[in-house]
Every structure is written in C-alpha cells, then in structure tokens.
C-alpha positions as CSV (number, residue, x, y, z in Angstrom):
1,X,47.7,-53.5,-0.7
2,X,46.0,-53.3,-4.2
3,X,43.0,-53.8,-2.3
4,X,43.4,-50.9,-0.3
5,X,44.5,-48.6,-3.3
6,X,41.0,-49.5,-5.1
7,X,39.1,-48.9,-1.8
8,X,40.7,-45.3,-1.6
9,X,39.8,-45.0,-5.0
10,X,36.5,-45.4,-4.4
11,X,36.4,-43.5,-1.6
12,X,37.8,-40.3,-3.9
13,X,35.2,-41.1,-6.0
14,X,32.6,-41.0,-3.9
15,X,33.4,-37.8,-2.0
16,X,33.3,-35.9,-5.6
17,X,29.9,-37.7,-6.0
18,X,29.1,-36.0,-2.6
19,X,30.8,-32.7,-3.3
20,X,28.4,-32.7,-6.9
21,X,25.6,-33.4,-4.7
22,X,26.2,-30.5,-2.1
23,X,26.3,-27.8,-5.2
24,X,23.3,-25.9,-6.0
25,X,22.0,-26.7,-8.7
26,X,21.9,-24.4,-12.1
27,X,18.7,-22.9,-12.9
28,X,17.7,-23.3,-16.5
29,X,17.3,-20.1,-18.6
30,X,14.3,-18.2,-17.9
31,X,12.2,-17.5,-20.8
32,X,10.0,-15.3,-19.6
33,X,10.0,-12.3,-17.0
34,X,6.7,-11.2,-15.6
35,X,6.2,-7.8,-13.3
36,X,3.1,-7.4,-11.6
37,X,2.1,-3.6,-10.5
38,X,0.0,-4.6,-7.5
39,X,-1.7,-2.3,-4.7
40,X,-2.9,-3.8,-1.3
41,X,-5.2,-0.8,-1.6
42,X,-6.7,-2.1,-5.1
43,X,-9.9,-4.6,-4.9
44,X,-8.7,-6.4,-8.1
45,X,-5.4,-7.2,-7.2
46,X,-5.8,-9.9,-4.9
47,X,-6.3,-12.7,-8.0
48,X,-3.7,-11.0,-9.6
49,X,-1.3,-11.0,-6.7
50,X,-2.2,-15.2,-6.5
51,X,-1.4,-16.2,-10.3
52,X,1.8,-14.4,-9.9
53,X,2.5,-16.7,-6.9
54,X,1.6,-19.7,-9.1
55,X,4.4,-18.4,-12.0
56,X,7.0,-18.0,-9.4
57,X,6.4,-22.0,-8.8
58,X,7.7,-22.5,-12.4
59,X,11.4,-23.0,-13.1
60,X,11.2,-20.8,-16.2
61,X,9.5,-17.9,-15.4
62,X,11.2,-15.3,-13.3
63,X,8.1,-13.7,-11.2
64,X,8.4,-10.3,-9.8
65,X,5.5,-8.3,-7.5
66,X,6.0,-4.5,-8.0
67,X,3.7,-2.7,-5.2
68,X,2.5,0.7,-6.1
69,X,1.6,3.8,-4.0
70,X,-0.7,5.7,-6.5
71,X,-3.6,4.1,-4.8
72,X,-2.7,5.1,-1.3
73,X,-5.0,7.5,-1.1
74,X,-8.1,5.3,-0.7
75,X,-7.8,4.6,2.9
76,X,-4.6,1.9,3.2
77,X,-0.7,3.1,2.6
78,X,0.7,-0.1,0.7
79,X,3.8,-1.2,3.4
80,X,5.3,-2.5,0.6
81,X,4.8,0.2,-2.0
82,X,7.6,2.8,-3.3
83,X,7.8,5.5,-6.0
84,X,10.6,4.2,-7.9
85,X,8.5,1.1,-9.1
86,X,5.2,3.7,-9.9
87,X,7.5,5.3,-11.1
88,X,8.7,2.4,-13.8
89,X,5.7,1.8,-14.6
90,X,4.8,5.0,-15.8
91,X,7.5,4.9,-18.2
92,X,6.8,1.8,-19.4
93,X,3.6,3.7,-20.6
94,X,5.5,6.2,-21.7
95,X,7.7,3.6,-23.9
96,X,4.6,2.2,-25.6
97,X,3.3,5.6,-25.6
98,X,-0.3,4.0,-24.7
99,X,-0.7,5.8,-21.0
100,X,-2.0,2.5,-19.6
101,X,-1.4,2.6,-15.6
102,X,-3.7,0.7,-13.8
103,X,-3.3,-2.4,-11.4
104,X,-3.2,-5.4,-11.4
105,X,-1.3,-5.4,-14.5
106,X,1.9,-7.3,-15.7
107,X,4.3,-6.3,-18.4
108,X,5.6,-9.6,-19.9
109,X,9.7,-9.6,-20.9
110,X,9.5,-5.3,-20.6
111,X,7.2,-5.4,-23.5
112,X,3.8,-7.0,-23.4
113,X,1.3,-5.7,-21.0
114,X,-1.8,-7.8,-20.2
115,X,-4.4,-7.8,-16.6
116,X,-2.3,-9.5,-14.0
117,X,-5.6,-11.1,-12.6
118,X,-6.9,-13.2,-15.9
119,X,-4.7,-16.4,-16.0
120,X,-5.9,-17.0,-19.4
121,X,-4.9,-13.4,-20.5
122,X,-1.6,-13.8,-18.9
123,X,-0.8,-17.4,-20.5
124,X,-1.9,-16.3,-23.7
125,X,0.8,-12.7,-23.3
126,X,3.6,-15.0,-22.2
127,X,3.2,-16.7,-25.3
128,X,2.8,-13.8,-27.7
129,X,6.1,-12.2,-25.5
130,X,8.3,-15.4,-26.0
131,X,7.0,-16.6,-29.2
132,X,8.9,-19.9,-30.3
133,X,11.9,-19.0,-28.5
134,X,12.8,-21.9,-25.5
135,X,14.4,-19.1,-23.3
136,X,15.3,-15.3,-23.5
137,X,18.1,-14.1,-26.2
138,X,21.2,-14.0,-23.7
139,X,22.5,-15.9,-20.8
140,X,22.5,-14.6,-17.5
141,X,25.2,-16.4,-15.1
142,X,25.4,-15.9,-11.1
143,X,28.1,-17.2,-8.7
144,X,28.4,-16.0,-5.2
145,X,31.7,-16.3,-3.8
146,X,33.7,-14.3,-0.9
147,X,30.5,-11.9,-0.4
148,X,30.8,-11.0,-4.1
149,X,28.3,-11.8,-7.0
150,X,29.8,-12.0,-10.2
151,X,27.4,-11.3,-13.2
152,X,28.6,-12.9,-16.4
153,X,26.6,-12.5,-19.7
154,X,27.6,-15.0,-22.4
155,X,28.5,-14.0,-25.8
156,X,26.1,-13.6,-28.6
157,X,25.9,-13.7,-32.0
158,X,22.8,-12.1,-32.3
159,X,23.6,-8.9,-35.1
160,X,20.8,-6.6,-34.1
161,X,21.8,-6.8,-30.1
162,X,20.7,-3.4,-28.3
163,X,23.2,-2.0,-25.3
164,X,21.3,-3.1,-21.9
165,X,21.3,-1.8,-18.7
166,X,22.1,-4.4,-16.1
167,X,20.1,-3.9,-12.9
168,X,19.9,-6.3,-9.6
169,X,17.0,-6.2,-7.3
170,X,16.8,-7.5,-3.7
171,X,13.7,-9.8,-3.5
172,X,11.8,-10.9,-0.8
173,X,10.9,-14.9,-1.7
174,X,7.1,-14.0,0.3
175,X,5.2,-11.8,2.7
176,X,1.9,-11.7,4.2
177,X,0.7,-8.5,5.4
178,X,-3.1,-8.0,6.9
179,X,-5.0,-5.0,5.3
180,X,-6.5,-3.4,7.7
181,X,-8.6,-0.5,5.9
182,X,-9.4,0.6,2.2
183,X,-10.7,-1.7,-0.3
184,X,-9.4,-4.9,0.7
185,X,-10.7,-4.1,5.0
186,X,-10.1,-7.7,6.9
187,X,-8.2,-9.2,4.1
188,X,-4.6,-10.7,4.2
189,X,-3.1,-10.8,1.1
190,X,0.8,-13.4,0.7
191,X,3.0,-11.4,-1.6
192,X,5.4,-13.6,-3.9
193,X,8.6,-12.4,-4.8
194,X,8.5,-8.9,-3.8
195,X,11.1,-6.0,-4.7
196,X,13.1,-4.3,-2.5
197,X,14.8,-1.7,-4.5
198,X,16.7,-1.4,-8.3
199,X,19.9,-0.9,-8.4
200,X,22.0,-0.4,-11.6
201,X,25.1,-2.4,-12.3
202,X,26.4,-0.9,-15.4
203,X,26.0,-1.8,-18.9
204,X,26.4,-4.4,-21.5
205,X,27.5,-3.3,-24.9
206,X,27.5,-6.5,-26.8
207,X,30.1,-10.3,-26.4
208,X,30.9,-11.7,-23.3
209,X,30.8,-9.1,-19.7
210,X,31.5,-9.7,-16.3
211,X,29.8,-7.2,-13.5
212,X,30.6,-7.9,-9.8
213,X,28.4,-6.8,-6.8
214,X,28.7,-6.7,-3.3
215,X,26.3,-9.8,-1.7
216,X,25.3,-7.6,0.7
217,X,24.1,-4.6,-1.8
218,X,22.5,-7.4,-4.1
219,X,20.3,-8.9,-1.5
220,X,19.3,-5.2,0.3
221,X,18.0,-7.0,3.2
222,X,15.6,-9.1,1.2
223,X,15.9,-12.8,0.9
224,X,17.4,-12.8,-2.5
225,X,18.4,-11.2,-5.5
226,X,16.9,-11.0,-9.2
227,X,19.6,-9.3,-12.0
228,X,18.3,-8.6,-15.3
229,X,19.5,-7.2,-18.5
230,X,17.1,-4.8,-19.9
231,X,17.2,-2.5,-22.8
232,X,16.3,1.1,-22.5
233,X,15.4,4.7,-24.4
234,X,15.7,8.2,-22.7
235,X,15.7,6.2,-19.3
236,X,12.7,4.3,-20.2
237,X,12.8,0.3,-19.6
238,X,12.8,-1.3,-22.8
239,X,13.0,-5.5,-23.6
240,X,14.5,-7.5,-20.8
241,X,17.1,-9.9,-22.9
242,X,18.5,-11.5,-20.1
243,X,17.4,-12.9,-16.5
244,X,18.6,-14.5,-13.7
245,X,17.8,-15.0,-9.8
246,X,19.8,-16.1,-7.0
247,X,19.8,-19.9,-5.8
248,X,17.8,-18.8,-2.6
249,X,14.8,-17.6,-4.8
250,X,14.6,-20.9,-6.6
C-alpha cells in the first residue's frame, strides 16, 4: 500500500511537471521598441524592411513594420499601407519638431529616429535609446483567458512617471507580397511583424493598472497583438515606457 501512495505521488508530481511544460513561456521585458515607416513603393526600403526582420528574431526587441501611403503615387499602392500610421509618423516629426518624414526610417523607444536600412546606424540608436538600462521603465503583463486580455502594468517607483496612453495593435507575425510596378517592379519583399490598426485602451496614471480587451478586437484579424504604453503631448506619440506582445508573436 505505501508503495502505491509514493507511486501516486509521483505521478502528481509529474503531471504538474507536464502542466509547467504545457504553459507558454514568459517573455522577458523588452528593452527596446523599434518602428519602421516602410513603403513597397520606396527603392530604399527593402534593406530596411530585412534588418527589421532580423530584430524581430531577438527576444528583447519588440519589432514593428509601419507601411506608409505617402509614396503611392509613384506607380505601386502599398497593400499594406494606411493613413493612421503616415499619419503617426508625421507627428512624431511634429514632437521633435525636426520635420523629418522619409522612409525607411525607425523611431527607437518613440524617441530616437535613425535610417531603418543601416544596421550599424540602427545598433548604434538602440543603444543611445536604452542607454544602460536592461529593459524599458515599466512592466507590461499579458494573460489571455475566456477571449479576454488582461493588461496589467506593475507598480513603479519611478518619481518623474508621465500619464501614458495604452494602445494594442493587431500584428501580422509576416507577409510576402510581390510588387508588381513602381520602384521595386519584379521584386517581392517578406514583411515582419506588420500592423494592422491602433487601437487605444485607456490610460495609465501612475502604480499598478489593469486594462482588459476583447481577444478578438486585440488581434483585428492579424496573427497577434503588440500593447504598448506610450507617453504623449497634444495627441502626439511621445516615449514608449512599456511593451509587450502576445505569446503567438514570440
């Protein structure tokens, strides 16, 4: 009989071992968001569109393609393309109060803007953006459960904290779409972690907050879902201070 109680025993055990297994596993903090305002009608963008692929490969580094539709006009409408992300960049101009719109370019943590196509330049902004800090200021938590996303954002104690928007966008994980006139003719160009849409949550005034979200509005029809936590002035994006992506875009 004692033999049978230890063999249960281990059983137990080993079924939580298995349950542990079956979880997804928690992404580390980001440290790093990167945006990259990207044409399929812009000759430059292709490089561009590939290291953003290669940042979306690393665990901290939340990767985000933002097609454009300001360069329509040459010959090829961008099937990905949609005024409310030309439209985010511009006032991320506006913010720095520089005017710089162009593509490729990349805006590093809602602050540091660099050409999306020179790996070197990127690297070198990513650093600059994050400085010695291992991740970005707050915690971003995601749990899916009943067709609801909960949002939590951990207490800081952080003085100087900003209010932050908090926004999710439906992301598709990759698409491949052949160009068939304007500057990149007879070209097909894989797209990495492409947005869908930007959809605001509410906002975070300082300590510990919880936001839930339909799972249906968060993904949009896309494969998965970014959220971030972004500052803002007169409707102009500002720092991103938090960051977080669902388990599918991992």
């Amino acid at each position: 009989m004692a033999g049978i109680m230890v063999s249960r025993s281990k059983l137990f055990s080993a079924a939580v071992l298995f349950a542990a297994f079956l979880q997804p596993a928690q992404a580390d903090p980001p440290r790093a968001v990167v945006e990259l305002f990207t044409s399929q009608g812009c000759s430059s963008c292709p490089p561009a569109d590939a290291v953003l692929a290669e940042l979306a490969r690393e665990p901290d580094i939340v990767a985000l393609s933002f097609p454009v539709n300001y360069w329509d006009y040459l010959g090829w409408k961008d099937t990905l393309a949609h005024k409310s992300f030309t439209e985010r960049q511009k006032a991320y101009a506006h913010a720095r109060s520089d005017r710089q719109v162009y593509t490729p370019q990349m805006i590093i943590n809602g602050a540091k803007p660099c050409i999306g196509s020179d790996r070197t330049r990127v690297e070198a902004s990513i650093r600059d953006a994050t400085g010695t800090q291992a991740k970005l200021p707050l915690d971003v938590d995601l749990k899916e459960t009943n067709d609801t996303v909960t949002i939590n954002v951990r207490e800081t104690d952080m003085a100087d904290m900003r209010a932050a928007e908090v926004w999710v966008l439906p992301v598709l994980r990759e698409h491949t779409v052949p160009i068939e006139r304007g500057e990149n003719r007879g070209k097909t160009v894989t797209y990495a972690n492409v947005v869908r849409g930007l959809k605001r949550v509410g906002e975070w005034r300082g300590g510990s907050a919880r936001f839930e979200v339909p799972l249906e509005a968060a993904r949009g029809g896309a494969d998965g879902y970014v959220v971030l936590l972004q500052t803002s002035d007169e409707s102009r994006p500002g720092v991103i201070l938090g960051a977080a992506r669902s388990a599918s875009l991992r």
